[in-house]
C-alpha positions as CSV (number, residue, x, y, z in Angstrom):
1,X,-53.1,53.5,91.0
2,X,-52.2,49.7,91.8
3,X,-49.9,48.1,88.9
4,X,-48.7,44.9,88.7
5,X,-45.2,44.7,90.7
6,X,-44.7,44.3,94.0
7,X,-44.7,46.8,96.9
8,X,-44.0,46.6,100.4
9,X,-47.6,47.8,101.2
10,X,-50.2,50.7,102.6
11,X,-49.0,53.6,104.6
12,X,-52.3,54.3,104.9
13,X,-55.4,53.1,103.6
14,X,-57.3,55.4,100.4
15,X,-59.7,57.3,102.4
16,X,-63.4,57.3,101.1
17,X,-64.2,58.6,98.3
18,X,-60.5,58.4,96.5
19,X,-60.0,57.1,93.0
20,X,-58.7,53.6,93.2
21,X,-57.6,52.4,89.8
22,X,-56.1,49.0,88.8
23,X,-53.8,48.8,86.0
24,X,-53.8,45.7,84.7
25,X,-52.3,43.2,87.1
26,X,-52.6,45.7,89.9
27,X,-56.1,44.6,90.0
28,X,-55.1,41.8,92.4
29,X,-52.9,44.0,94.6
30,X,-56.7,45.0,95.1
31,X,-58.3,42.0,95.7
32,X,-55.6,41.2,97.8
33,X,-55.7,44.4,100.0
34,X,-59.6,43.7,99.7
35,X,-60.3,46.9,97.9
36,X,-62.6,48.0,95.7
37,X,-61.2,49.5,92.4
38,X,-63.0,52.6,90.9
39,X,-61.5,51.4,87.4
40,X,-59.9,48.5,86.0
41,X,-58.2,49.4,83.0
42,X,-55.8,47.9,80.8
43,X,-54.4,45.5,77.8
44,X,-55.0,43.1,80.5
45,X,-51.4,40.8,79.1
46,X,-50.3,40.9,83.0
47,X,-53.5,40.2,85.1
48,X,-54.4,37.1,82.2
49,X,-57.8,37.8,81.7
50,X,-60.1,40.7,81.0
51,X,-62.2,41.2,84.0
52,X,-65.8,42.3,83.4
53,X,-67.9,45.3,84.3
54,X,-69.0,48.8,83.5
55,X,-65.5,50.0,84.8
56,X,-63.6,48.2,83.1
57,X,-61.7,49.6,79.8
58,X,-59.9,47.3,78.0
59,X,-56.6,48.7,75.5
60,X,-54.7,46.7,72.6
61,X,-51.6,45.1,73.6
62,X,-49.9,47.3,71.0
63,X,-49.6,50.5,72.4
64,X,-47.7,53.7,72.8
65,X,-49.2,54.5,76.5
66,X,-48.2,51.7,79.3
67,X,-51.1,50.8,81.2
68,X,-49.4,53.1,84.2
69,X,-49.5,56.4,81.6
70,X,-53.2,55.1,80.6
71,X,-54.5,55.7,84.4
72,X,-52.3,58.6,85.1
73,X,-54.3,60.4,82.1
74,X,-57.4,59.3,83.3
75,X,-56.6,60.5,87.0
76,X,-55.6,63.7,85.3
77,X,-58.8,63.9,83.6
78,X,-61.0,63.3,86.8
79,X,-59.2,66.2,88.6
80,X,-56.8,64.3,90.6
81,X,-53.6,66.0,91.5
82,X,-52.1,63.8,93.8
83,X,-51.1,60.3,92.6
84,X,-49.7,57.6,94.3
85,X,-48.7,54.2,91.9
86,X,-48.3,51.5,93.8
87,X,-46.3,48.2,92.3
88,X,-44.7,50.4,89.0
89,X,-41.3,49.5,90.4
90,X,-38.9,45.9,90.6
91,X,-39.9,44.2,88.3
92,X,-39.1,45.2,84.6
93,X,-36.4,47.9,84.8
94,X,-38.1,49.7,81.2
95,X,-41.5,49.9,83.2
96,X,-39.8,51.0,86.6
97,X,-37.9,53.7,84.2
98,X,-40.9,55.0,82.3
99,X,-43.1,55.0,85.8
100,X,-40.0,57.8,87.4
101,X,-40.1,59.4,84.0
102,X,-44.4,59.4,84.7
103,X,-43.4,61.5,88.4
104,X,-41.9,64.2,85.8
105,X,-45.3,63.8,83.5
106,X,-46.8,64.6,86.0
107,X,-44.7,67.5,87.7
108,X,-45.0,69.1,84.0
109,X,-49.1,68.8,84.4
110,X,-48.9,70.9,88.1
111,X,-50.0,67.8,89.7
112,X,-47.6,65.7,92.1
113,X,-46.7,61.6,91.7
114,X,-45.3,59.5,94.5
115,X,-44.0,56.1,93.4
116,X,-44.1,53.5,95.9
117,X,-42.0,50.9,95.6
118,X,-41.0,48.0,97.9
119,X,-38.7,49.7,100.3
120,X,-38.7,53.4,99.1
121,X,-40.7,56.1,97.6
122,X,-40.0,58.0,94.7
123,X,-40.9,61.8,93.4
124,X,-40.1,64.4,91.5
125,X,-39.8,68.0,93.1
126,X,-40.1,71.2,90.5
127,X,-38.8,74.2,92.0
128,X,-39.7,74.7,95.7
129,X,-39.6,73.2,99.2
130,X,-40.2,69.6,100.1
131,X,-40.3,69.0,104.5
132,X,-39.7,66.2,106.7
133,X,-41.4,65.6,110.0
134,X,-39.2,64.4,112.6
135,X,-40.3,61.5,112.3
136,X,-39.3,60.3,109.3
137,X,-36.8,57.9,109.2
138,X,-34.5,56.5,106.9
139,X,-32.3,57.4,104.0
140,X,-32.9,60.5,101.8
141,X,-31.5,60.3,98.1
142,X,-31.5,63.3,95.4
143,X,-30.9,62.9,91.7
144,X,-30.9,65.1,88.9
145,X,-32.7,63.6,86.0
146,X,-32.9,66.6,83.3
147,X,-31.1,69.9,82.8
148,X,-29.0,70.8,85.9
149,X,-30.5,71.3,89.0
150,X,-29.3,74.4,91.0
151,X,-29.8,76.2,94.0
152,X,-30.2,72.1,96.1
153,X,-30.4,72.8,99.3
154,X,-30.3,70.1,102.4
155,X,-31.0,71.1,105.8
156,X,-31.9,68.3,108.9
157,X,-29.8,65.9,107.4
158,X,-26.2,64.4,108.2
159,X,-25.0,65.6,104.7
160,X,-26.1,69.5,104.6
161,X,-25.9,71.2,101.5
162,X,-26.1,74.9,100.6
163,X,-27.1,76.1,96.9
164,X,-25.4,73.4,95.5
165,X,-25.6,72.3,91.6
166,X,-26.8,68.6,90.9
167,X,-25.6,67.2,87.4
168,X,-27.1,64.1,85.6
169,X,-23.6,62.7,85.4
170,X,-22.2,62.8,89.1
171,X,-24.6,61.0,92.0
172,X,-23.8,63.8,95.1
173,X,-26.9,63.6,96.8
174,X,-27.1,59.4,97.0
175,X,-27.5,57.8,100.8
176,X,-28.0,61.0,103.5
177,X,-29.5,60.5,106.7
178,X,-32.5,61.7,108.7
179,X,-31.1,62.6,112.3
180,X,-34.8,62.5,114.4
181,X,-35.5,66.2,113.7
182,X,-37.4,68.4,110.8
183,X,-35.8,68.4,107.7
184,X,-36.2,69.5,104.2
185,X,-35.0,70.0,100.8
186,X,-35.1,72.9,98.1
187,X,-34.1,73.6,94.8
188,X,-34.6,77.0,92.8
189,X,-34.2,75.9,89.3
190,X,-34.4,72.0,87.3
């Protein structure tokens, strides 16, 4: 799903056959990147016209779904389980804030969100294991954005943690470090 902020760009280009939506203004994140949207959907106040065509749906300006939630149901509703939203982050902070509280819609419907923004990538884990390759590079930053999170465990990193608890209120996992070998993170419950 392409929205209308910016992002740094493709990891990798949507193989064939994925669902390529433009929300709104994300519609020239397409044209830019010279792909062809599946959907176009939208109240259409950011992009400044209402494209045409048979894919095109076209919302009210008053609202209670963002144009982001919009396409994340309709992904839903076509089977998708993976989602990747490209430009929901940088520019308003009340859309970047609803688009990380869309990774945790998302978690809650057993499907999975990445958030791309223009240097990092967002997600939400639910209980389980999240790994690393080697490879990646970088810094790795946990939150806790509900009800505690316990049982946070680090390993691979230059900050290790062991069961730890992660509050809301105090920012312990912010800024680790991936040292150039497998690495991965856990958490048993929040």
């Amino acid at each position: 799903i392409f929205c209308a902020a910016e992002f740094e760009g493709l990891l990798e280009r949507p193989a064939p056959g994925d669902w390529i939506l433009a929300a709104d203004g994300g519609l020239r994140h397409l044209q830019a990147l010279a792909l062809e949207p599946t959907g176009i959907l939208g109240d259409f106040d950011s992009l400044g016209y209402t494209p045409q065509g048979p894919q095109v749906d076209r919302f009210p300006v008053e609202k209670d779904d963002t144009d982001m939630l919009a396409a994340v149901r309709l992904a839903l509703g076509r089977g998708c389980r993976e989602i990747h939203m490209f430009g929901g982050t940088g520019g308003r902070l009340d859309h970047t804030l609803a688009n990380i509280q869309l990774l945790h819609y998302l978690t809650d419907q057993d499907a999975h969100g990445y958030l791309v923004g223009s240097a990092y990538l967002a997600t939400v884990l639910a209980p389980g294991l999240l790994r690393f390759s080697q490879e990646a590079r970088g810094i790795l930053s946990v939150f806790c954005s509900g009800a505690d999170a316990a049982g946070v465990t680090l390993r691979g990193l230059q900050y290790p943690l062991e069961n730890a608890v992660l509050t809301p209120g105090f920012p312990l996992g912010v800024s680790n470090h991936f040292l150039g070998c497998p690495a991965q993170g856990s958490l048993t419950h929040g």
